[in-house]
N, C-alpha and C positions, 0 to 999 in steps of 0.2 A: 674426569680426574679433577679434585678438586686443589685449591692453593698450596698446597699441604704437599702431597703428590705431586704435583709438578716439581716443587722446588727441591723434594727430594731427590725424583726419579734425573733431574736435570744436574744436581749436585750431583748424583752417581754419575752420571754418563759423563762430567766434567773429570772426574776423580781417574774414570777409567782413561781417557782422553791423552788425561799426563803420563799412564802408564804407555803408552801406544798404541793404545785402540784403533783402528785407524773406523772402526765401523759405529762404535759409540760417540766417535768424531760426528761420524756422517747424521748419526741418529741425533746427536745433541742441534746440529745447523737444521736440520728437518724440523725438529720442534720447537727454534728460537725464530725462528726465519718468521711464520705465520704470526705468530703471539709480538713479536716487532712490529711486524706491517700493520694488524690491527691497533699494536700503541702508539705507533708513530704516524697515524696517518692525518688525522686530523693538526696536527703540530707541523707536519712537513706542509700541508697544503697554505693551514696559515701564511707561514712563511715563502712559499712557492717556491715550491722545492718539491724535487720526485719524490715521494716516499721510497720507491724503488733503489733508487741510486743512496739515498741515506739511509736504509736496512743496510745493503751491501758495506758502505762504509763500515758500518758497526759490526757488523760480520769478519770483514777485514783486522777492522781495532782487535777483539775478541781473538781471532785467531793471531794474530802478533802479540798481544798483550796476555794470554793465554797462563802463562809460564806468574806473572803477577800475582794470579789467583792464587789463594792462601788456604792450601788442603784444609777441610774440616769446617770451612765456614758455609753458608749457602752460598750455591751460586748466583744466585735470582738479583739481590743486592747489587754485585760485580759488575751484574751484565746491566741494569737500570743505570749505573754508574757512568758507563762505558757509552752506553745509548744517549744517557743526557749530556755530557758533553761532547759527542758528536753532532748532535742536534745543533748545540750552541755553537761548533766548530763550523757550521755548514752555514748556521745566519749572521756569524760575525763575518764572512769573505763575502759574504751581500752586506757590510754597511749596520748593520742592525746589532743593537748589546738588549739580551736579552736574558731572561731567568725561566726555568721552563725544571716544574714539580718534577721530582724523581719519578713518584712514584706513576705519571702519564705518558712514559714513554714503552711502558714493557706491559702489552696487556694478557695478565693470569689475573684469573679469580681470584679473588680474596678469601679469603678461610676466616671464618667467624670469630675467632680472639688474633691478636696483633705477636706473631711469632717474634718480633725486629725488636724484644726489650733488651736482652740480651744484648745484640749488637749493636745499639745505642750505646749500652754502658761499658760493652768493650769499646767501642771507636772510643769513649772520655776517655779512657783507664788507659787506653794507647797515648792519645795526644797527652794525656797528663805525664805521663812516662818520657817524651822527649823535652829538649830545653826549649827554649821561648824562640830560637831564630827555627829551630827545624818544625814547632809548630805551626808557624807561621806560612812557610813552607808549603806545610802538610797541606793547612785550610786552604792556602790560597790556590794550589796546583789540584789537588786530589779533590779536594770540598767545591771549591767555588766555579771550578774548570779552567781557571786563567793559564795562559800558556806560559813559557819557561820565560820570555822575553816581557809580557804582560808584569808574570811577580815579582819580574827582576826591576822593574820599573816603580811597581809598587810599593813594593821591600827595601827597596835604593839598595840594591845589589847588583853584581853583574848576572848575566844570564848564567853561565859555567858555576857561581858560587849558589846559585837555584839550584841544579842540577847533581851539583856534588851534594848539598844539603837534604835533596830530594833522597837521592840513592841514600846518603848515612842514617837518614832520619825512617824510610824502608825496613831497612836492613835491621835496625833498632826494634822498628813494631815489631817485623818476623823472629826476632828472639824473642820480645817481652810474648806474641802469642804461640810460638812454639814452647817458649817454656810452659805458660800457660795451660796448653792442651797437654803439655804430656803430666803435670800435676794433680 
């Protein structure tokens, strides 16, 4: 199956997932589990760190974070998201500030032209779409990995006004792209 096919067959079984699948659940963890360990392995060992126990993590995240995902987009993105700042979560409680490429944590094929134009220029058209304190926000929580107490540190906010800024600034994109996809 090539890049193409996974990320679709892996969007459907996500799509079905939210419906209640409970076996497209199982099917989706079956085929993210292997394609993790292979992206994350050499990154965990770097760091020394089980690959094992930070798959599981990301597996966890993904399944509580679940509900996040945004019908209609790929899921492949989501989940490189999710995996890299777990990564990062796992070497910053060892001591260590690191940056670690999206796209080395989730290994699928790549498919021979770059499908992600599109959601480049929807991520701008999003961020451009909120004001300046919830972009800020956006990049520094959702983009950069920093945690709520980190941007609140960062942003000279308190952690609660991160949080509420997170959710309104959320809650903003999923109209500007609900509207979007249904136009």
């Amino acid at each position: 199956m090539d890049a193409t096919n996974h990320e679709w067959h892996w969007t459907m079984l996500m799509d079905q997932t939210l419906d209640g699948d409970e076996f497209a659940y199982e099917a989706l963890v079956s085929q993210l589990t292997p394609a993790l360990r292979r992206g994350l392995r050499s990154r965990a060992r770097q760091g020394g760190l089980d690959v094992d126990d930070v798959v599981q993590d990301v597996l966890l995240a993904l399944h509580l974070k679940r509900e996040t995902w945004v019908r209609g987009t790929p899921v492949a993105p989501w989940v490189l998201s999710v995996a890299r700042n777990k990564l990062i979560d796992e070497w910053r409680k060892r001591g260590r500030r690191v940056e670690v490429p999206i796209d080395s944590v989730l290994d699928v094929p790549r498919a021979e032209h770059d499908d992600y134009g599109e959601s480049s220029s929807d991520i701008e058209r999003g961020l451009a779409s909120l004001s300046e304190r919830q972009r800020d926000v956006v990049i520094a929580v959702s983009l950069e990995g920093y945690t709520s107490i980190e941007a609140a540190e960062r942003l000279r906010m308190s952690e609660i006004g991160v949080r509420v800024t997170l959710h309104r600034a959320l809650k903003s994109l999923a109209g500007t792209f609900g509207a979007s996809a249904a136009g």
